[in-house]
N, C-alpha and C positions, 0 to 999 in steps of 0.2 A: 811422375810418381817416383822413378825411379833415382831420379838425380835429388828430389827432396829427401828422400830416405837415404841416398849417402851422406847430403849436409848435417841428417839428423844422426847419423853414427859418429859423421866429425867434430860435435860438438862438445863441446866441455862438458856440457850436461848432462849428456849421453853418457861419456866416459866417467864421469863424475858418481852418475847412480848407477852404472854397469860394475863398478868397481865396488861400491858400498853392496852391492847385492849377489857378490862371487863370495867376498869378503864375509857377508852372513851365511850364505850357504856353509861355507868353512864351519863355521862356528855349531852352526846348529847339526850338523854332523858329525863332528867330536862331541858335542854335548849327548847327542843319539848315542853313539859308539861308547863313552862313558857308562850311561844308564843301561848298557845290555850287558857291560863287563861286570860295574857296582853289582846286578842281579846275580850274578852268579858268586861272587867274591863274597855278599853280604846276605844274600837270600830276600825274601821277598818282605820278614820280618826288622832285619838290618838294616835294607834299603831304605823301608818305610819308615825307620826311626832316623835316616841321615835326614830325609826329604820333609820330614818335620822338625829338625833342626833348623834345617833352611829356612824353613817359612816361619818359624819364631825368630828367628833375628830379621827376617824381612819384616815382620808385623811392628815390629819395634821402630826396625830404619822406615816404614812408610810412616808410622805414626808422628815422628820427629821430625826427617827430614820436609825440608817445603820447597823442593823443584826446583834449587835457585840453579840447579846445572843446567838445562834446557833454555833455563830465563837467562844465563849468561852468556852460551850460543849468543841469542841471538844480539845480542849488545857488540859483540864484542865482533859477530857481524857487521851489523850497522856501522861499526865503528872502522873495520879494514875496506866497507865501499868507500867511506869517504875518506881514507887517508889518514886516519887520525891516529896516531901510532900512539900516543902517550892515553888513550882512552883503553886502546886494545889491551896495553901492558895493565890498567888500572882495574878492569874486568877480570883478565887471568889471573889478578894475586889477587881480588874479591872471592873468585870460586873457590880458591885455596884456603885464605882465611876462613870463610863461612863452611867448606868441611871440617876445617879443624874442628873447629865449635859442634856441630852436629857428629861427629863421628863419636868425641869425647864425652857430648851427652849419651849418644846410644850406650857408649861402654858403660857408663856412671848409672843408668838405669837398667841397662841391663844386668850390671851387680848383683842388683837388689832383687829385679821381678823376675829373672827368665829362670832361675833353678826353683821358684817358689810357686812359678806357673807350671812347671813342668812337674814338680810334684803335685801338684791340687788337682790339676787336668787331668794330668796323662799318668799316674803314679807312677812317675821317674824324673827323676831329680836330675838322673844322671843326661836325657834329653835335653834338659834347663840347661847343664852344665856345660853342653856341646854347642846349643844357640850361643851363650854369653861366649866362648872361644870362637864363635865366627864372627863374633861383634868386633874383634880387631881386625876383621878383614876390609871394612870401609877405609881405615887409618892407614893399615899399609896401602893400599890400594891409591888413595889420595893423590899420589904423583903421576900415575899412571890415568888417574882421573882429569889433573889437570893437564893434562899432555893433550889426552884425547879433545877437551872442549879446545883449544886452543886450535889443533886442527882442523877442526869441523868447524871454526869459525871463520879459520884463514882459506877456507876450502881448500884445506891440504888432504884431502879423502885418500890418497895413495896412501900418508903417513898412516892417516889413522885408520887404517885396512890393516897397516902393517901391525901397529899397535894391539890393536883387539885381535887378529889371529895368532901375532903370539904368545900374547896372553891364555887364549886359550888351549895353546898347544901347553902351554906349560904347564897351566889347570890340570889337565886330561892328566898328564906324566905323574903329575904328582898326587892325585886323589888316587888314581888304584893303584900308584905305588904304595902309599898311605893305607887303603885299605887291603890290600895283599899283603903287608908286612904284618900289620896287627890282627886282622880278619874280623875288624871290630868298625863301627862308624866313628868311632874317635881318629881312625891313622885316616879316615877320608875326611875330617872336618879337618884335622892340622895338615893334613896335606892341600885343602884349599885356602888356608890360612898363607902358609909359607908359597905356596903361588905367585900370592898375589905380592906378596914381597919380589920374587924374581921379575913376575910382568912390570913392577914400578921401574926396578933398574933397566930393562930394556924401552920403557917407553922415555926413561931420561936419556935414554943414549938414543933414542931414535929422535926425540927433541932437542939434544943438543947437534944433529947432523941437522936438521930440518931450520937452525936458526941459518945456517951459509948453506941454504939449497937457491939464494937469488930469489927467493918470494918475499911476501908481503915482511914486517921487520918485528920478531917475537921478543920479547925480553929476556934476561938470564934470570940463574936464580938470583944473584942477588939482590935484582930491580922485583926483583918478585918480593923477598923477604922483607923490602924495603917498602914498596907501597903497601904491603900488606900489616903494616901500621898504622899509615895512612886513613886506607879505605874504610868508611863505617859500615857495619854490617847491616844498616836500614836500608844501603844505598838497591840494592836489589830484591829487597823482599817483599814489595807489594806484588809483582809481576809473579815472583817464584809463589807468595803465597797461595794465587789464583793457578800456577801450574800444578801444586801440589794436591789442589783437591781436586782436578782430573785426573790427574798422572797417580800419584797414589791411590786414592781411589779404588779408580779401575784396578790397577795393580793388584788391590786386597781382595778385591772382590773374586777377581778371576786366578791370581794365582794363589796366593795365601791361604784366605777363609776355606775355600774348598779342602784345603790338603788337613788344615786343624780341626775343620770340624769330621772329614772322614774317619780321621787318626782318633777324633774321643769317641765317636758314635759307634764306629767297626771295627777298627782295628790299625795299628800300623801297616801291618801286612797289603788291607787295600788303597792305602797310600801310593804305594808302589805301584798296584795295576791301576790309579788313576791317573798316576802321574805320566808313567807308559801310554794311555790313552789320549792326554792331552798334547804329549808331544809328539807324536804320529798325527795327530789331527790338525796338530800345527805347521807342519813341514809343508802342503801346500799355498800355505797361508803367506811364504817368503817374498814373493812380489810384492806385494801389497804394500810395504813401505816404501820400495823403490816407486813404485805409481804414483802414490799420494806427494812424493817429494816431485816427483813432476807431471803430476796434474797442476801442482798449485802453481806456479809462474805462466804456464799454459792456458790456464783459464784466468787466472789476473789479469794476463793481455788481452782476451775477450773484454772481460768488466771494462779493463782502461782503455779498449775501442767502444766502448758500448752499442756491441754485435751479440746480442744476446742470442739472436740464432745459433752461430756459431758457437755460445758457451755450452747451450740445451745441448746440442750435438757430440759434443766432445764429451761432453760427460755425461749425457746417454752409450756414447761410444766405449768409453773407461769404465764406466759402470757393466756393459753388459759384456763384456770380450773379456774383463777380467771376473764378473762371477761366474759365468757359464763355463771358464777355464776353470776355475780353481775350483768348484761346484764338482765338477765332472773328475779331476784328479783326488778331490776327498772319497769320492766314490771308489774310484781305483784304490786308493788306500784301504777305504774300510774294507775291501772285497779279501784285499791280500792281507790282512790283518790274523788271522784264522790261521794261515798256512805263515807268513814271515814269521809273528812274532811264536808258534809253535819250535820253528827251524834256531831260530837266534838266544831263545831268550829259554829259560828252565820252563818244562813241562805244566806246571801249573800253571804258565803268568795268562796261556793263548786264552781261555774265555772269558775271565772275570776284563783284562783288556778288550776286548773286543766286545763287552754288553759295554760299558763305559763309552767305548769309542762310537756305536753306535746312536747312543743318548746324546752324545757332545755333538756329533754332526748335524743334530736338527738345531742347533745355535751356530754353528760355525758355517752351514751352506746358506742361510742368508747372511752371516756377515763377510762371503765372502764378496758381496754385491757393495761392497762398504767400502773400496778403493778411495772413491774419488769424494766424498760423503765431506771429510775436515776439509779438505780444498774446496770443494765450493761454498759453504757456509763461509771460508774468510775472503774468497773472491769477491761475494755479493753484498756481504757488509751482515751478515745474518749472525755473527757468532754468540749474540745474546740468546736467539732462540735455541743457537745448538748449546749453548747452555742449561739452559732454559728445562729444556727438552730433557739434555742427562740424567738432572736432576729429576725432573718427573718418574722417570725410566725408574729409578733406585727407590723412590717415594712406593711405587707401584708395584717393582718386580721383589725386591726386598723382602716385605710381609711374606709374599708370595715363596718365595727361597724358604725362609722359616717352616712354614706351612709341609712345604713336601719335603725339609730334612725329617721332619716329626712323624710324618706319614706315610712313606713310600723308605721300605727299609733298605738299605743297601747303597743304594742307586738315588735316592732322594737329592744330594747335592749336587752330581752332576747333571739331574733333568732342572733343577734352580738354575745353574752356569748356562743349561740350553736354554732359557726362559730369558733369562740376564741378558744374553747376546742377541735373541731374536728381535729385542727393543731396537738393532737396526732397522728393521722394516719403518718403523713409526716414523725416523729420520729420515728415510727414503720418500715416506708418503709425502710426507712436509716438503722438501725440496719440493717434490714434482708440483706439490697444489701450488707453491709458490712460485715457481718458474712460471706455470703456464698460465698462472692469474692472473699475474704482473705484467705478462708478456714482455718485460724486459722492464716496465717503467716501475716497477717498485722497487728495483734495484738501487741497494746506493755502493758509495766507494769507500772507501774506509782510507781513513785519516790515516796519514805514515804513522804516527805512533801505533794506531789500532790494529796496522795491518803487521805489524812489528811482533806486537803482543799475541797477536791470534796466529801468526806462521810460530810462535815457541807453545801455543797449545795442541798444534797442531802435533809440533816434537814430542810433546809430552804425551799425547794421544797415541802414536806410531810407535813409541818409544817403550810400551808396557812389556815386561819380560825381559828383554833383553840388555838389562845390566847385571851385574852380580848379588845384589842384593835381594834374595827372593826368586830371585829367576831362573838359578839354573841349578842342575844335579854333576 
């Protein structure tokens, strides 16, 4: 036991998701530490008109963009196992060109709709006018964008550790700089704005150390600027377009819609204490990418022994050690929710966060049992049901959202978001009747392409919130 547990700490894989998973903790703690400084600098009114800026230009970037970043991971993977340097390089200047074009629509349409939405909605023009200035934030962002897939494709995880922490260190410095200087949410949009221009220049310079670090062989920019004439922009959009309506999606569903419809129905102000509530509820939530990234190789090598005992096992295992953990630390959290966020955050935010935070956790402590849930649906060859299934999920729980925004004052969106997420149990069910129907013989394997396609839904799945776009304060 003991000696298998060291080979499991010496292995790349190990250090590979121990490092992606320090690297997000960073992250989601400055973005924590951020959201308790914003309250105080902006008020609870302030805050909630920055955090519905955000989610207007997220609505916008989910509605246009189509996932093609996720979908060209994984390409550009496929293409460093086999060696094939002149595909790697033809990928990384596809993701480049295909933002150019999506960033440039978002800006092009944001022109027109986000100051005319934000006066019709919200009667403020002037929120309109703060979304369409974070709409340059994809463009400058763009370098720093292709650095990062480049990384994660070449499994350079160190780099792209380094990448995304300082990017957010920078974030941090410059929005409450931003908002301390003007004491307005406009010096916290252009302080996220100008950000992300710093994070571009450091990720080119941690990309041009990263091309003679003796790994796999990156292109410069020039081979970049170059194929990216080349490359036509069909070459990746069927895969992206089927990442898109997961990956966005979800995204709208959970972080967006909620923060737009709070902000017309109550107020901006409870923007703020729900946004506080989802990100406390969220913090225990942090393994759970790291799991999923290594369940899934874990249990493919089950499939491709076809020891179906052994898969049932493993992911009966990851399934219940990681809900019963994170279950039990939601718990902890909501207990100290009352007393932390009373101590940290201005006097009014402790109850109206903490009724929020307790609504959300009856969606969040079963999905916390949802670890291993994308990984075996692509081990067993099942990804159409888990499609399948999504879509049902939003068919059903949908109406269902409408229904108790209309009815249940206050608090009606986020018991819809708890309703939204409990549709993990349904996924849950499914596996298990299916495992133990089949007892292994209904299993199939999925074709290299299929299993290609379903490991970047799986990113796109794992991947909700934590880009810039929509995601963070």
């Amino acid at each position: 036991m003991k000696r298998r547990l060291a080979e499991m700490v010496k292995s790349r894989f190990f250090r590979d998701t121990a490092t992606l998973q320090v690297a997000s903790a960073i992250n989601q703690i400055s973005q924590f530490a951020s959201t308790v400084v914003l309250a105080f600098l902006l008020g609870a009114r302030g805050q909630g008109a920055f955090v519905v800026a955000i989610a207007l230009q997220g609505l916008l970037h989910f509605l246009i963009n189509t996932g093609v970043v996720p979908a060209t991971i994984s390409q550009i993977a496929a293409a460093h196992v086999r060696g094939n340097v002149e595909k790697t390089a033809g990928w990384i200047a596809f993701v480049a060109k295909a933002g150019i074009v999506f960033c440039l629509a978002i800006l092009a349409v944001g022109w027109f709709a986000l100051p005319w939405f934000g006066e019709v909605f919200y009667d403020s023009r002037e929120v309109g006018v703060w979304a369409l200035i974070l709409c340059l934030e994809p463009l400058f962002d763009l370098p720093r964008t292709v650095a990062a897939v480049a990384f994660q494709g070449t499994r350079r995880m160190r780099a792209l550790a380094q990448v995304e922490n300082a990017d957010e260190v920078v974030r941090f410095f410059l929005v409450v700089l931003g908002a301390a200087i003007t004491g307005s949410p406009l010096g916290a949009v252009i302080g996220t704005v100008v950000s992300a221009i710093f994070g571009s220049i450091l990720a080119i310079e941690l990309y041009s150390v990263a091309r003679h670090d003796g790994g796999p062989p990156l292109p410069g920019p020039r081979e970049i600027l170059t194929r990216m004439r080349e490359v036509p922009l069909w070459r990746g959009m069927r895969l992206g377009i089927r990442v898109g309506l997961l990956k966005n999606g979800t995204a709208l569903f959970l972080n967006i819609f909620p923060r737009l419809i709070i902000a017309k129905v109550v107020g901006k102000e409870w923007v703020s204490y729900f946004h506080i509530a989802q990100r406390i509820m969220q913090i225990p939530t942090l393994p759970m990418p790291a799991v999923a990234r290594t369940a899934l190789p874990a249990l493919a090598e089950f499939a491709g022994k076809k020891d179906w005992v052994g898969l049932r096992r493993l992911f009966n295992r990851v399934t219940l050690l990681t809900g019963v953990g994170i279950a039990f630390a939601m718990l902890l959290a909501l207990l100290a929710i009352p007393v932390v966020v009373g101590a940290i955050f201005p006097a009014d935010y402790a109850m109206p966060v903490f009724h929020f935070a307790w609504i959300l956790a009856l969606g969040y402590v079963p999905y916390a049992f949802a670890a291993a849930i994308d990984s075996v649906y692509i081990a067993t060859n099942q990804v159409k049901a888990w499609l399948w299934l999504t879509v049902l999920g939003a068919v059903i729980t949908i109406p269902l959202n409408v229904w108790l925004i209309r009815v249940v004052p206050y608090t009606g969106t986020a018991w819809g978001l708890a309703l939204y997420q409990s549709w993990v149990l349904v996924h849950l069910g499914y596996i298990y009747w299916f495992m133990y129907r089949s007892g292994g013989g209904g299993f199939g394997r999925a074709s290299s392409r299929d299993l290609e396609d379903a490991q970047v839904l799986q990113e796109a799945a794992i991947d909700v919130g934590g880009r810039r776009s929509g995601g963070r304060e």
